[in-house]
KOLSETOR-295628 format. One line per 2 residues: number of its first residue (from 1); their letters; for each residue x, y, z of N, C-alpha, C. Coordinates in steps of 0.1 Angstrom, whole numbers, plus 5000, padded with zeros to 4 digits. Layout:
REM KOLSETOR-295628
NUM> a> X/Y/Z/X/Y/Z/X/Y/Z  ...
***
This chain:
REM KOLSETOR-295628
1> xx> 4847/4935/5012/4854/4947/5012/4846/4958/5005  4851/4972/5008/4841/4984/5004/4844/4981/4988
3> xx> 4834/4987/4978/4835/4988/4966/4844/4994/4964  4855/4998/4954/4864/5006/4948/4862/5015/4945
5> xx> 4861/5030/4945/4851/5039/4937/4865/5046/4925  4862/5042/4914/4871/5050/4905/4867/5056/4897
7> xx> 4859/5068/4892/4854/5080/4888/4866/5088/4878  4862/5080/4865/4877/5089/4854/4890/5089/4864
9> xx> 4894/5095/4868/4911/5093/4871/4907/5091/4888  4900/5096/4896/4895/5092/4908/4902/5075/4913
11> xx> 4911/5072/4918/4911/5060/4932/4911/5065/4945  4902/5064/4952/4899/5065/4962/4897/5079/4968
13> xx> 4893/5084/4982/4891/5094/4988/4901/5105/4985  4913/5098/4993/4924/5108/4991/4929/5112/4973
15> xx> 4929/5104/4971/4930/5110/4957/4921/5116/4949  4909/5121/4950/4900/5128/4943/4903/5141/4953
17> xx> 4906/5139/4969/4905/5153/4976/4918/5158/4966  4932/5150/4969/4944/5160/4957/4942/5163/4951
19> xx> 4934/5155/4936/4930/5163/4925/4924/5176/4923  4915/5179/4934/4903/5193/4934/4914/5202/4943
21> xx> 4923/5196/4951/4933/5205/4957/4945/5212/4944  4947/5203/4939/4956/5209/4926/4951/5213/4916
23> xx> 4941/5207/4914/4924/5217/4899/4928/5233/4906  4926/5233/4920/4920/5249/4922/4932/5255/4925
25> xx> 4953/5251/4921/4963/5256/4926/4959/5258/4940  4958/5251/4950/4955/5252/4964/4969/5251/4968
27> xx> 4975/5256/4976/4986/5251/4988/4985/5244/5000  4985/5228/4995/4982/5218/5006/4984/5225/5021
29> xx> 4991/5232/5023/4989/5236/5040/4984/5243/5040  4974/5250/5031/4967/5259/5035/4952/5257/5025
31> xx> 4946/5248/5029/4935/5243/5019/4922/5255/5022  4917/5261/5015/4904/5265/5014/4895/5253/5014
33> xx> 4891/5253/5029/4883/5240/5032/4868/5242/5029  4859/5255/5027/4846/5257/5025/4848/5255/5009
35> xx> 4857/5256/4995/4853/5253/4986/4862/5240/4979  4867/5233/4989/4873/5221/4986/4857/5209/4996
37> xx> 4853/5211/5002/4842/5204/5010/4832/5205/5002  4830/5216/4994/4817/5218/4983/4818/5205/4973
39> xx> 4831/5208/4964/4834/5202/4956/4836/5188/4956  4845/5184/4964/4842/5171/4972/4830/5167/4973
41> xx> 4819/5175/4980/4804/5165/4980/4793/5168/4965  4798/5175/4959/4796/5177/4947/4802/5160/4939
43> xx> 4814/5158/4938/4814/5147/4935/4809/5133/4941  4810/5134/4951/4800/5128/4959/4784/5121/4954
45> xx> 4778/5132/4951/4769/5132/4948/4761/5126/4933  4777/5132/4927/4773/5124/4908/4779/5111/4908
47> xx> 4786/5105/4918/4788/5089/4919/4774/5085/4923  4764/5089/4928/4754/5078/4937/4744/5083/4926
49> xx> 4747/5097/4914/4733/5095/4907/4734/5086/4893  4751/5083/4893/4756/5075/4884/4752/5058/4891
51> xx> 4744/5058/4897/4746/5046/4904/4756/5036/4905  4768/5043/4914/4778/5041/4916/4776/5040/4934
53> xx> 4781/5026/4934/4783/5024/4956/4791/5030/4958  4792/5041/4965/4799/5051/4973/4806/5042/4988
55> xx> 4817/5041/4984/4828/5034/4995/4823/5041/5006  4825/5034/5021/4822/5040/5030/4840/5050/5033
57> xx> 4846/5046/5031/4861/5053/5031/4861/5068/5026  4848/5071/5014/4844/5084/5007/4835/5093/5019
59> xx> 4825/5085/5028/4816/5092/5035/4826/5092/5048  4835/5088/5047/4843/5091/5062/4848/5110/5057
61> xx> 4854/5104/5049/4860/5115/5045/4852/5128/5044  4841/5126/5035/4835/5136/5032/4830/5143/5048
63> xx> 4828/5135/5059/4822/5140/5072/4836/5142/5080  4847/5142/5075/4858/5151/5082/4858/5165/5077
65> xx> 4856/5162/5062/4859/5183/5057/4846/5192/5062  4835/5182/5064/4824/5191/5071/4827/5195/5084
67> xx> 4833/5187/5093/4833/5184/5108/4847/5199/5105  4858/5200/5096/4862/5208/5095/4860/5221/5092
69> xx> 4851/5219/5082/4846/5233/5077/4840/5243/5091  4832/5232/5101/4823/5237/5111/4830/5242/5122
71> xx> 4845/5236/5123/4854/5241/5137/4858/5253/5131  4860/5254/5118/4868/5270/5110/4861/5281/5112
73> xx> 4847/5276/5110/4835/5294/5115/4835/5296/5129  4838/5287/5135/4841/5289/5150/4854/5301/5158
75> xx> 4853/5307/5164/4862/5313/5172/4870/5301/5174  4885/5308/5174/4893/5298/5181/4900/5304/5192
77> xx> 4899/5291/5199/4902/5298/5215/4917/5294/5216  4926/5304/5219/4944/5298/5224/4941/5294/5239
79> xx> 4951/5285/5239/4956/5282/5255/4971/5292/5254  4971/5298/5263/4981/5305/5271/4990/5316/5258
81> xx> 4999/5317/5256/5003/5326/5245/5005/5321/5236  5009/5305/5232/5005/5299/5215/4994/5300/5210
83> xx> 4998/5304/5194/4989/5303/5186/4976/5291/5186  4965/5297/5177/4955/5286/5177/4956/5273/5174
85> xx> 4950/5264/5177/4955/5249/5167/4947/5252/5152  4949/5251/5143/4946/5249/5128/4936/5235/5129
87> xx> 4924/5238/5123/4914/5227/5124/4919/5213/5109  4929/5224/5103/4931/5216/5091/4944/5207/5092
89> xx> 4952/5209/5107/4964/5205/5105/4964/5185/5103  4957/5181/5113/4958/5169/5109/4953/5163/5095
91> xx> 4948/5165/5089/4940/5162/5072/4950/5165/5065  4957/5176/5068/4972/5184/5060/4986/5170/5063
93> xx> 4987/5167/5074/4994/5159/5073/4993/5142/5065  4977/5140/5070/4972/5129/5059/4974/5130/5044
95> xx> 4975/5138/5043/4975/5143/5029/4988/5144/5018  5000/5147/5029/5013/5152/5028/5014/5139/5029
97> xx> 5014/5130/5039/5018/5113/5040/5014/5104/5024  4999/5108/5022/4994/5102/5013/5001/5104/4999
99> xx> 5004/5117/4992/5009/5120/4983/5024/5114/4982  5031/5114/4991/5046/5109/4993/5046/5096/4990
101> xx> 5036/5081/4995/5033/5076/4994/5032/5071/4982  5020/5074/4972/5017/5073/4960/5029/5074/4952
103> xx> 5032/5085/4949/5049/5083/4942/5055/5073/4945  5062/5073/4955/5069/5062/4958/5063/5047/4956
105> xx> 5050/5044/4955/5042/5037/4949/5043/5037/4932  5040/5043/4929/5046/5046/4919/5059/5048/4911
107> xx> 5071/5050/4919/5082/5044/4915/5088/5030/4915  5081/5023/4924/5088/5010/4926/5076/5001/4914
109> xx> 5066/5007/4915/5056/5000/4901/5065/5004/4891  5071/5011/4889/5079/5014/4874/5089/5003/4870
111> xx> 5100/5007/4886/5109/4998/4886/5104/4980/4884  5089/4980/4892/5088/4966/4888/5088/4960/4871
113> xx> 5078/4968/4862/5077/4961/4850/5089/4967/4843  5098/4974/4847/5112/4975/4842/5122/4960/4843
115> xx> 5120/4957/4853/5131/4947/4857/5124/4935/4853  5109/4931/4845/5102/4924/4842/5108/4915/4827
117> xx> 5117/4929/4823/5123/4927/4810/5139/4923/4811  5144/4923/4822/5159/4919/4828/5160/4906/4835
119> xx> 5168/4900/4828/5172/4888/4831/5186/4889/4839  5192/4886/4851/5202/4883/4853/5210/4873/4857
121> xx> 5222/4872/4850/5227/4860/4852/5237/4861/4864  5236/4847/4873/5239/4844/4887/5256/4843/4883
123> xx> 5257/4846/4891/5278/4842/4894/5279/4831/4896  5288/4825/4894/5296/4812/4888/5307/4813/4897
125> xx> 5313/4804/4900/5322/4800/4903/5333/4796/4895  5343/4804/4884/5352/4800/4878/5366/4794/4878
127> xx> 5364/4796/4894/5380/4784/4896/5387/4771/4890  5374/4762/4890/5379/4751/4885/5384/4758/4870
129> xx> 5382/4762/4862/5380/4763/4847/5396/4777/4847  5398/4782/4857/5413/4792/4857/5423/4778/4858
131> xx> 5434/4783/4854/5451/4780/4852/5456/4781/4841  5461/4769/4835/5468/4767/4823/5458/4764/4817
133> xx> 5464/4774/4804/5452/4773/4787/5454/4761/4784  5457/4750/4786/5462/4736/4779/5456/4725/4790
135> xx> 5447/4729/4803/5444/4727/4814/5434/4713/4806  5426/4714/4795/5416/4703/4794/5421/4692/4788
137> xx> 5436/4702/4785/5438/4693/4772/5449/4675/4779  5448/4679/4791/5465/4673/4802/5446/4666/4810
139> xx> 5437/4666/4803/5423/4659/4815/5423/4644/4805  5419/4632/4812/5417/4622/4808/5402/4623/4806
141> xx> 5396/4612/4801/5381/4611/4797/5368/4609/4810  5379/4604/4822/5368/4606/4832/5367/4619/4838
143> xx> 5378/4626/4838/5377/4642/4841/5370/4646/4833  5374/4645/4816/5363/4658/4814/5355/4653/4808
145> xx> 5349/4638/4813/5330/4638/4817/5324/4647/4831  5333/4649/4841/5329/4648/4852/5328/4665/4853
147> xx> 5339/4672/4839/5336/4687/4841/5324/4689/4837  5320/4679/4823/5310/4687/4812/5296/4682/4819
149> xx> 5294/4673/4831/5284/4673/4835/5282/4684/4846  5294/4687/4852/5293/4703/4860/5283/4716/4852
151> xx> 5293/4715/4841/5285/4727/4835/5269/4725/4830  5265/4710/4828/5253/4714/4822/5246/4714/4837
153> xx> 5247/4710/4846/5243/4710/4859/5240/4729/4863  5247/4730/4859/5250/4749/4868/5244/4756/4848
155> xx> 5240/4751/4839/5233/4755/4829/5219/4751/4830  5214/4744/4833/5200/4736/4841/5191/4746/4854
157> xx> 5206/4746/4865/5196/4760/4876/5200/4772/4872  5205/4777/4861/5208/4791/4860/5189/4791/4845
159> xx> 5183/4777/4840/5174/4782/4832/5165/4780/4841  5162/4773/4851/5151/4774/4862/5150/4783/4866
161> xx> 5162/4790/4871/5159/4803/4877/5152/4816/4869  5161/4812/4858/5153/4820/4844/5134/4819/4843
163> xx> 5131/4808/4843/5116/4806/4839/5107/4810/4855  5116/4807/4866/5104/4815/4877/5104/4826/4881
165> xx> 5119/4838/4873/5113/4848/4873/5104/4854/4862  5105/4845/4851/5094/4850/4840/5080/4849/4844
167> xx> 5076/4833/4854/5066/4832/4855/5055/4842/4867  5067/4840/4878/5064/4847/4892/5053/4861/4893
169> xx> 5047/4868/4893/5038/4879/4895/5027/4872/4911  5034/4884/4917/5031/4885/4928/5022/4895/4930
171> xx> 5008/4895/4937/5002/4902/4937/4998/4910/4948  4995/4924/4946/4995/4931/4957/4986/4941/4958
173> xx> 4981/4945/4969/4969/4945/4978/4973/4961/4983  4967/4972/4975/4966/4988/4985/4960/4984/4998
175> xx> 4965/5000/5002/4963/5001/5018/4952/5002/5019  4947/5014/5004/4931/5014/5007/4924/5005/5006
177> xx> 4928/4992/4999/4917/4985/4996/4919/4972/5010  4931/4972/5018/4932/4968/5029/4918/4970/5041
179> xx> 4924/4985/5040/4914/4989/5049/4896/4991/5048  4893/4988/5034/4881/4989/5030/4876/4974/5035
181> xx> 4888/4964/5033/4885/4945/5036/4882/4946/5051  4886/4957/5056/4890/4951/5075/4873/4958/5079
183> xx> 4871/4969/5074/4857/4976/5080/4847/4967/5075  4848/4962/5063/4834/4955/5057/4834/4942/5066
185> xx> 4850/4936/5072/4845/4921/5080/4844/4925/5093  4848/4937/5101/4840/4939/5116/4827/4945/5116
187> xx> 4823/4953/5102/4807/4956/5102/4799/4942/5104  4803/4927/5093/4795/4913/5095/4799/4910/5109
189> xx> 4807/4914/5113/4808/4903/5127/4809/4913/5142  4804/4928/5139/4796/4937/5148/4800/4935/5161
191> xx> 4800/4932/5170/4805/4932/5184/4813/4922/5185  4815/4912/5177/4826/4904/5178/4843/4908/5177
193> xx> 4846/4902/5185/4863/4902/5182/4870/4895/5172  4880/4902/5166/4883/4895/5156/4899/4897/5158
195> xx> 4905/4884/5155/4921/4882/5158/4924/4890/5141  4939/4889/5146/4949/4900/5134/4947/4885/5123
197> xx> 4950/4874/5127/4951/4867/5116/4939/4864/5107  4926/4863/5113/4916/4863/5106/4916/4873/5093
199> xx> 4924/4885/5095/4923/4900/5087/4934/4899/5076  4940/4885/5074/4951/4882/5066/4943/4871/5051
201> xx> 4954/4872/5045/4951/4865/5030/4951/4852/5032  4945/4842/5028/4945/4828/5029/4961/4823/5029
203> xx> 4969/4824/5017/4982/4828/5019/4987/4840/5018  4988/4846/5031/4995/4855/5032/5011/4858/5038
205> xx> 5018/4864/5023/5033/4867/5033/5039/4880/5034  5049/4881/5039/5055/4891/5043/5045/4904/5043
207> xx> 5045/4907/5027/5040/4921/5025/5027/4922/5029  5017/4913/5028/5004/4910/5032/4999/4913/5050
209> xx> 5011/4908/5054/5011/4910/5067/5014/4926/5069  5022/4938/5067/5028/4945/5066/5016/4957/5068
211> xx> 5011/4947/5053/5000/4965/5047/4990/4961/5057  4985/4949/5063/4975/4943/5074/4977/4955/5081
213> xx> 4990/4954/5090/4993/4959/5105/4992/4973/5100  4999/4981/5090/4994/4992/5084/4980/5001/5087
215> xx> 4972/4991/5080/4960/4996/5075/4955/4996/5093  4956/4987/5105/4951/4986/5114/4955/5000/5126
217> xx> 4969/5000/5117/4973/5015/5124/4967/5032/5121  4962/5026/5111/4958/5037/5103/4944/5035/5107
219> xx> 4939/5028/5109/4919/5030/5111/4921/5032/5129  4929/5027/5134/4930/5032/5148/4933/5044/5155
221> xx> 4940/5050/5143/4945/5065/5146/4932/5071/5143  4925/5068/5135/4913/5075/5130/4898/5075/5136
223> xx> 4901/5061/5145/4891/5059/5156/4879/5054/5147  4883/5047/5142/4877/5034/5130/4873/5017/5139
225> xx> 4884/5020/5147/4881/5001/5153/4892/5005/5166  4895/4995/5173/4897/4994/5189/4910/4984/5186
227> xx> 4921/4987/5192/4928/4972/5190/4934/4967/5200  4937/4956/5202/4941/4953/5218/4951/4940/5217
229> xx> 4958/4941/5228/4969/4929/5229/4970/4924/5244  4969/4908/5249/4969/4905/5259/4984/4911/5267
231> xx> 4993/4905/5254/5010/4910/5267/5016/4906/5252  5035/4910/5257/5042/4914/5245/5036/4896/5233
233> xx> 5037/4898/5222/5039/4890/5213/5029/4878/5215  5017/4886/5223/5002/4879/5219/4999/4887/5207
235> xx> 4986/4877/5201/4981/4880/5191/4970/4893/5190  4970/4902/5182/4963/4913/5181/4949/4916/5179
237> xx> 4939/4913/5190/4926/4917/5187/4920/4929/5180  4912/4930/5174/4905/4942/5168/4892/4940/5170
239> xx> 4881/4947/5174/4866/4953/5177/4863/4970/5171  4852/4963/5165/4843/4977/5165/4845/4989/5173
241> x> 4847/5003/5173/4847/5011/5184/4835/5012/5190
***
């Protein structure tokens, strides 16, 4: 997978373009793209004299705000009486996605090591133990062996349950760094096809799968890689574009 590039508060592309977008009070829909492109390859530039591996996810990016900058000095031509298309509108929306994202990333990371410190106790079944206050006392000696091994039974999986959520940490895998794993293994294997499951974790579950099919959506929209399916609920090829 691509190197990680983190630069003081910098993770990844999109988040170093937000930062220089909010340094300069920009209004995301309306980005000054000639001095947000500067600055951007300005930073660019002091990762690789820091001898720092510049993600290829960084030089994508950095050759969209150029490729932008260059349609902006251009005349724009309308079709019929609508307005022009905005060369910035799609990057505007990546951006708006990305930022919404992050929080919400950021809230459920909160909520995780909050609830890290909460234990909760499972419901019980109290019926046998309701009626008459005098109920144990009217029990002979095989009854109330046969309660008090109930309870330590249902005291037994209520501390099991206790110790595997103390132990449990599940670990989890950004989109970015998804998508940095999937370009680095179709760059080694170049004209080859590569199945969806190959692009999964040794054990991978639910969520693993999730940010997979994600990230595949996301490098396809971008015209990153090719993806293809024989018929409904065959398995999902991906190739180089």
């Amino acid at each position: 997978m691509a190197y990680k590039v983190r630069l003081n508060m910098f993770e990844g592309p999109f988040d170093l373009l937000v930062y220089l977008i909010e340094k300069a009070e920009m209004n995301i829909y309306d980005i000054e793209i000639a001095v947000i492109t500067g600055q951007y390859l300005a930073h660019i530039r002091r990762m690789e004299e820091n001898d720092v591996v510049v993600g290829s996810e960084f030089m994508v990016l950095a050759a969209t705000l150029i490729d932008i900058k260059s349609r902006m000095l251009l005349p724009r031509v309308t079709e019929g009486e609508g307005p022009a298309e905005d060369p910035r509108t799609d990057l505007t929306q990546k951006l708006v996605e990305y930022v919404r994202f992050k929080k919400a990333a950021a809230a459920l990371e909160e909520l995780r090591e909050t609830a890290r410190f909460k234990l909760e106790k499972p419901q019980e079944d109290l019926l046998p133990f309701t009626g008459e206050p005098d109920v144990f006392l009217k029990m002979d000696m095989e009854q109330f062996v046969l309660a008090f091994k109930m309870f330590i039974h249902r005291r037994k999986k209520q501390d099991e349950l206790q110790r595997m959520r103390a132990h449990i940490e599940r670990e989890r895998v950004s989109l970015e760094t998804k998508i940095g794993a999937i370009a680095k293994l179709l760059k080694a294997a170049k004209d080859r096809i590569v199945r969806f499951s190959e692009l999964l974790a040794e054990k991978a579950d639910r969520y693993d799968r999730v940010v997979t099919f994600i990230a595949l959506l996301d490098m396809a929209r971008s015209g990153e890689l090719l993806v293809e399916q024989d018929g409904p609920f065959a398995e999902i090829q991906v190739r180089n574009h």
